[in-house]
Each structure stands twice: as C-alpha cells, then as structure tokens.
C-alpha positions, 0 to 999 in steps of 0.5 A, spaced: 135 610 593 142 610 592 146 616 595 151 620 592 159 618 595 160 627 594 154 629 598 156 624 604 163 626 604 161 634 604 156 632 609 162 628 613 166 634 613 161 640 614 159 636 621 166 634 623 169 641 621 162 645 624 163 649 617 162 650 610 167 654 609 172 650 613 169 643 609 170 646 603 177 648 604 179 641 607 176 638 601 179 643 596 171 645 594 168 652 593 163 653 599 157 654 596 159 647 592 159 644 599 153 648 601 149 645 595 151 637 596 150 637 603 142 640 602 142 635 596 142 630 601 137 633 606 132 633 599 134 625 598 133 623 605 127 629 606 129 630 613 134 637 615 141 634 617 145 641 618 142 647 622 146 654 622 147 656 629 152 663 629 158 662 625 158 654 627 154 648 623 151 643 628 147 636 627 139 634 628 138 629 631 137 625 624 144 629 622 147 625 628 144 618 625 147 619 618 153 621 620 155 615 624 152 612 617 157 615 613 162 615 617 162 608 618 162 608 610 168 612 609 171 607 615 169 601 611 171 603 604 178 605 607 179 599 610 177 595 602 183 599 600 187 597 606 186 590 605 187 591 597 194 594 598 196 589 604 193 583 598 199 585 594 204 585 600 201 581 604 200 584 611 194 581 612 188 577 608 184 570 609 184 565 606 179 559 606 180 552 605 176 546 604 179 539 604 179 531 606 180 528 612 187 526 612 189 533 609 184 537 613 188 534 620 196 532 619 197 536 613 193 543 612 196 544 620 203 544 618 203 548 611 198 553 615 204 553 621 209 554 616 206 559 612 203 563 618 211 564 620 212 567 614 205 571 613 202 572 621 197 577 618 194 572 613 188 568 617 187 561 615 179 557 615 179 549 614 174 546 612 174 539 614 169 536 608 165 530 608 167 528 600 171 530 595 165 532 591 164 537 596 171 540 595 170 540 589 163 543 588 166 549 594 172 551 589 167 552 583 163 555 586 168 560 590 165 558 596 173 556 598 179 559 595 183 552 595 181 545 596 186 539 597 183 531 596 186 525 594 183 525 588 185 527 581 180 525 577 180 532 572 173 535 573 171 541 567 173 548 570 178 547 576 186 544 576 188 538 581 195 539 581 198 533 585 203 536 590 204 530 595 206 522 594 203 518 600 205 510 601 200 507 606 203 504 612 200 499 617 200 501 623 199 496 630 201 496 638 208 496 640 207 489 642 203 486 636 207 480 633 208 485 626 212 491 629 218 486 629 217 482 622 222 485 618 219 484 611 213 487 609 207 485 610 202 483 605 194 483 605 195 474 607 200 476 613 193 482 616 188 477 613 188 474 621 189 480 625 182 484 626 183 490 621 180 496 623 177 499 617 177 507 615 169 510 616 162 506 616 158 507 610 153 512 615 159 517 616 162 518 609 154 519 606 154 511 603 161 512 599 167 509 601 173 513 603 178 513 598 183 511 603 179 505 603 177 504 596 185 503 595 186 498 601 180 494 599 183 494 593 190 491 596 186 486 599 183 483 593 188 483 588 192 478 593 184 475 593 184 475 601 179 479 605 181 483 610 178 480 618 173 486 620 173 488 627 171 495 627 169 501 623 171 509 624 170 515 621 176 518 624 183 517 623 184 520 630 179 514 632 183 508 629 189 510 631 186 510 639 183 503 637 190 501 634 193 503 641 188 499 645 189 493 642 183 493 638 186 491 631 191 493 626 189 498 620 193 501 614 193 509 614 197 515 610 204 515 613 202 522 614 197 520 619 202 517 624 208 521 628 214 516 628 215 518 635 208 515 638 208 511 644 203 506 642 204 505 636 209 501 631 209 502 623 210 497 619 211 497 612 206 493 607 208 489 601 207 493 594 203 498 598 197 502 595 200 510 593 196 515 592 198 524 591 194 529 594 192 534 590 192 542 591 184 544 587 183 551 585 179 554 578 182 554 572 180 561 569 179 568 572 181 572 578 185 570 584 189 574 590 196 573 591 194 571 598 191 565 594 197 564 589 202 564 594 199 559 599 199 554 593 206 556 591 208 555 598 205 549 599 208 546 592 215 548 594 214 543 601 219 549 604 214 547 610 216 539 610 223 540 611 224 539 619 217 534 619 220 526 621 214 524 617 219 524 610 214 529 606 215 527 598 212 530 592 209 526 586 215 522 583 212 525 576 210 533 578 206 536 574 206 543 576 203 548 571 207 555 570 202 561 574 205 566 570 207 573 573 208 573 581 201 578 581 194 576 582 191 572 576 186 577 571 179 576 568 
C-alpha cells in the first residue's frame, strides 16, 4: 500500500487547523479538494480518521495515530532537504571513512581536527580496517565514503591518489647505544638489537603488514635478518615496549611525536619509503562533503604546525575533479 504524499499533507492540515476550510486555504486548495483527499485516505486505510463536531474537525483515535505517522514524515522530508541544502554549503553532513592502522591512528586524527575547525557541522566516522583489501572492498561497495591505506596497487573502479611520502625511522629508548650514533643506521647495526616486529600473522588475518613487508624487505636485501623479540599488532603497543626497554623497532615517521620522553629516533640508511594513498571510486555520484575532505587532506593545509614534518609524494599525481560541485552520474 503506498499512500499519497497530497492526501497526508491535506489530512496533516485539516487535523492541525480543525478545519477544512482553514486547510484548504493554508494549502492554497479548494475545500472540497481537501475534503475529497482526506476521505481518500480514510478509504485506503479503511478506518475514520476525522469526524466533524459543529464547525470544528477533530481526530479518531486511528486519526491521532496517523497523524504522528504523517508528521513524522513531513518532519523527515524536511530534514532530507535541509541536509541536501546544508550538503552544498556545508553546514553539516557525515563523512565515513575507513583506513589502515597507521592512518586511522596518527594521521586521520589530525586532518579530522583540521577539517572540523573549518567545518564543525560535518561528523566524522573512522573505521580502523583490519587489511587493505577491506578498505578497498568498503569503498566499492559505498559501505564508506573514502579510505586511506598504503597501497597503490590500482584496482578496477576506485582511484588511490598518493597524497603523503612516508620514510620509515628506527626508534629505540632514550639511553639505547643508537640514539647517540650519528650516521645512519643499517639493518647490519639492528640485526643484534632485539627487534620488535609490527603485527603477528593471527591479528593481521595470516598476512603481514605492509609496513613489515617493507622493513622485511630491507633486512633481506642487505642479506641480514632481523633478532626477533616481540610481535604486535599495534603501533601504540610497539612504542610502549620500545619504552620499556623490550627491543627496538622501525615505524612511519608519522607514528612518533618527536617530543616523546621515552623514545629516541634514529634515521635508517637507505630507508624503506612508502605514499599514502586517499581511495575513492572513479565514476558516479559524490557529495561536496566527500570532495571537499579529500581536497583538503591533499592541500596538507592541516600539516603545517605539525612537528612530524608531514610531506606529499615527490611526484604527486592529483587528478583534476573538475568543478567545485558534487560529482554527477
């Protein structure tokens, strides 16, 4: 049963006026035209809805439920237009986004902040995802709006558009032997520390983080391997250890507040590099909420105060979006 938009915004005006002639006359319509919508919907539902009492028309108890039924519609439609109106200008909207651990914890937080500071209407959801892959596969599927990873490989239908480099930096304790070295450190100089290793096969679903992969790969290419001591599947976690005295680590440089009391950074010779990547789909249709986010976060207008020394790619490859309004079908 679909029930006629006109016949619930006659109905809506007959029960707040008591009225049909008052009704008609708010809704720039003739009364019987009122009259005839309003008894159309009594049909449809098959119940009274209005009864006359002298000159005033008042709600059956079934008129009183629909009424609360309609007006919660009118309410709802009016807040869609609102929220479509305030879309262009910004007032307000929600944005939701899905990303890896090292950006869903140190660099989502600060570009939200930013962005917020200009836009304090706009919510913002993260979602920390366990892989890229589940990244990826929530903006194909407009479960979220943007996703941002370390992973470029091009996937059919969705754009990665590097926006940050990252160069990896060894971290150890305030004391250790490394903090006071002057040159850079190679994987030969770690291969006698105990070496904390980002996340155990278990917590990453039986693949290795992409952080990993790269320091891995840094190991083995100056044919050393790292002296395992510890594994976690947080950032935050591998930092504490590292305080503790449990081993030392190489993390993003984003991952680390330069003014931490407990740990120093070093920096590694012929360090593993990586982008970060903003994922959105490549065709049809997205808010201004959506494409203004992802142009600010390009801008870096965020990073300017921030002493991690945020930097874009070397060779930036930003698409023109075109106009400043929302993209079409």
């Amino acid at each position: 049963m679909k029930l006629s938009s006109q016949a619930l915004l006659c109905f809506l005006a007959v029960a707040e006026q008591q009225s049909y002639t008052k009704a008609a006359a708010s809704l720039l319509l003739s009364q019987p035209g009122v009259h005839q919508h309003v008894r159309k919907l009594e049909v449809q539902l098959k119940t009274r809805l209005v009864e006359q009492h002298g000159k005033r028309v008042v709600l059956t108890d079934h008129g009183r439920v629909v009424y609360q039924f309609a007006k919660r519609m009118q309410e709802e439609e009016g807040d869609l237009i609102r929220y479509l109106a305030d879309d262009v200008t910004l007032g307000q909207g929600q944005l939701r986004l899905a990303a890896g651990t090292t950006a869903a914890e140190f660099i989502i937080p600060t570009i939200a902040v930013g962005f917020q500071r200009l836009y304090p209407g706009i919510e913002v959801r993260v979602r920390v995802a366990g892989t890229n892959d589940e990244v990826d596969d929530g903006i194909a599927d407009r479960s979220f709006d943007l996703g941002m990873h370390s992973d470029g490989i091009a996937r059919p239908g969705l754009d990665k558009l590097p926006f940050l480099s990252d160069t990896l930096i060894g971290i150890c304790p305030r004391d250790h032997r490394l903090a006071a070295l002057r040159r850079a450190v190679t994987p030969v100089d770690l291969a006698r520390e105990p070496f904390i290793h980002f996340g155990p096969h278990e917590v990453m679903h039986t693949r290795i983080a992409p952080i990993q992969s790269l320091v891995n790969d840094w190991f083995t290419e100056a044919g050393v391997s790292s002296l395992s001591s510890l594994h976690l599947g947080s950032l935050e976690g591998i930092k504490r250890a590292v305080r503790q005295g449990a081993g030392v680590a190489v993390v993003s440089r984003y991952s680390v507040d330069p003014d931490d009391p407990g740990i120093a950074t070093f920096r590694l010779a012929s360090g593993p590099v990586r982008s970060f990547y903003i994922v959105s789909r490549d065709h049809g249709w997205e808010s201004n909420v959506v494409r203004t986010f992802r142009e600010f976060a390009v801008s870096l207008d965020w990073a300017k105060d921030d002493p991690r020394g945020f930097a874009p790619p070397e060779t930036p490859k930003i698409r023109d979006r075109g106009a400043a309004s929302a993209r079409t079908v």
